[in-house]
Steps between C-alpha positions, in 0.01 A plus 500: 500500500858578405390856298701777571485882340815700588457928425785675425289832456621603860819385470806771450702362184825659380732461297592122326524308814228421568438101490201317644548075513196280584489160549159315560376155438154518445252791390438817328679760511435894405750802492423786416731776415472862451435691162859673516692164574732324249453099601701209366337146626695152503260223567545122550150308521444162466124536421297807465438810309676879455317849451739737439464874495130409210742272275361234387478194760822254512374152625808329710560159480840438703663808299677792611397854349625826466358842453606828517285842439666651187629803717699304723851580449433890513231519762567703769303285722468151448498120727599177347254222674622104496216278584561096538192337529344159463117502434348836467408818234712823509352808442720866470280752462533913485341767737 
């Protein structure tokens, strides 16, 4: 219930305007990106926890978070992702 994945991998992403915004109450929730995308992630969760890109998990407890791949601000491809959730874990994940 509530667990959604969202691929990007067939998905045509140019440029820097590319901006993704997901709001959810309850669930998981897994994106995965492709290898030669630059992502920058702003999350607000009031309880759950964050895998980002193999870091090390962040557990949320009503905090907002965020992340950026070092690469971001000269990637030639590359999304920035705001996620507003309640109750749930976020995964971003490469493929």
């Amino acid at each position: 219930m509530g667990k959604d994945t969202i691929h990007l991998e067939q998905v045509i992403i140019t440029n820097h305007d590319n901006v993704i915004i997901l709001r959810k109450f309850f669930g998981n929730t897994k994106i995965i990106v492709p290898v030669d995308v630059a992502v920058s992630l702003k999350v607000n969760n009031l309880y759950g926890e964050l895998q980002f890109l193999g870091q090390p998990v962040y557990e949320l407890r009503n905090e907002s978070l965020s992340l950026t791949t070092p690469d971001f601000k000269r990637a030639h491809k590359s999304v920035k992702i705001i996620l507003s959730t309640f109750v749930g874990n976020i995964e971003v994940v490469r493929k």
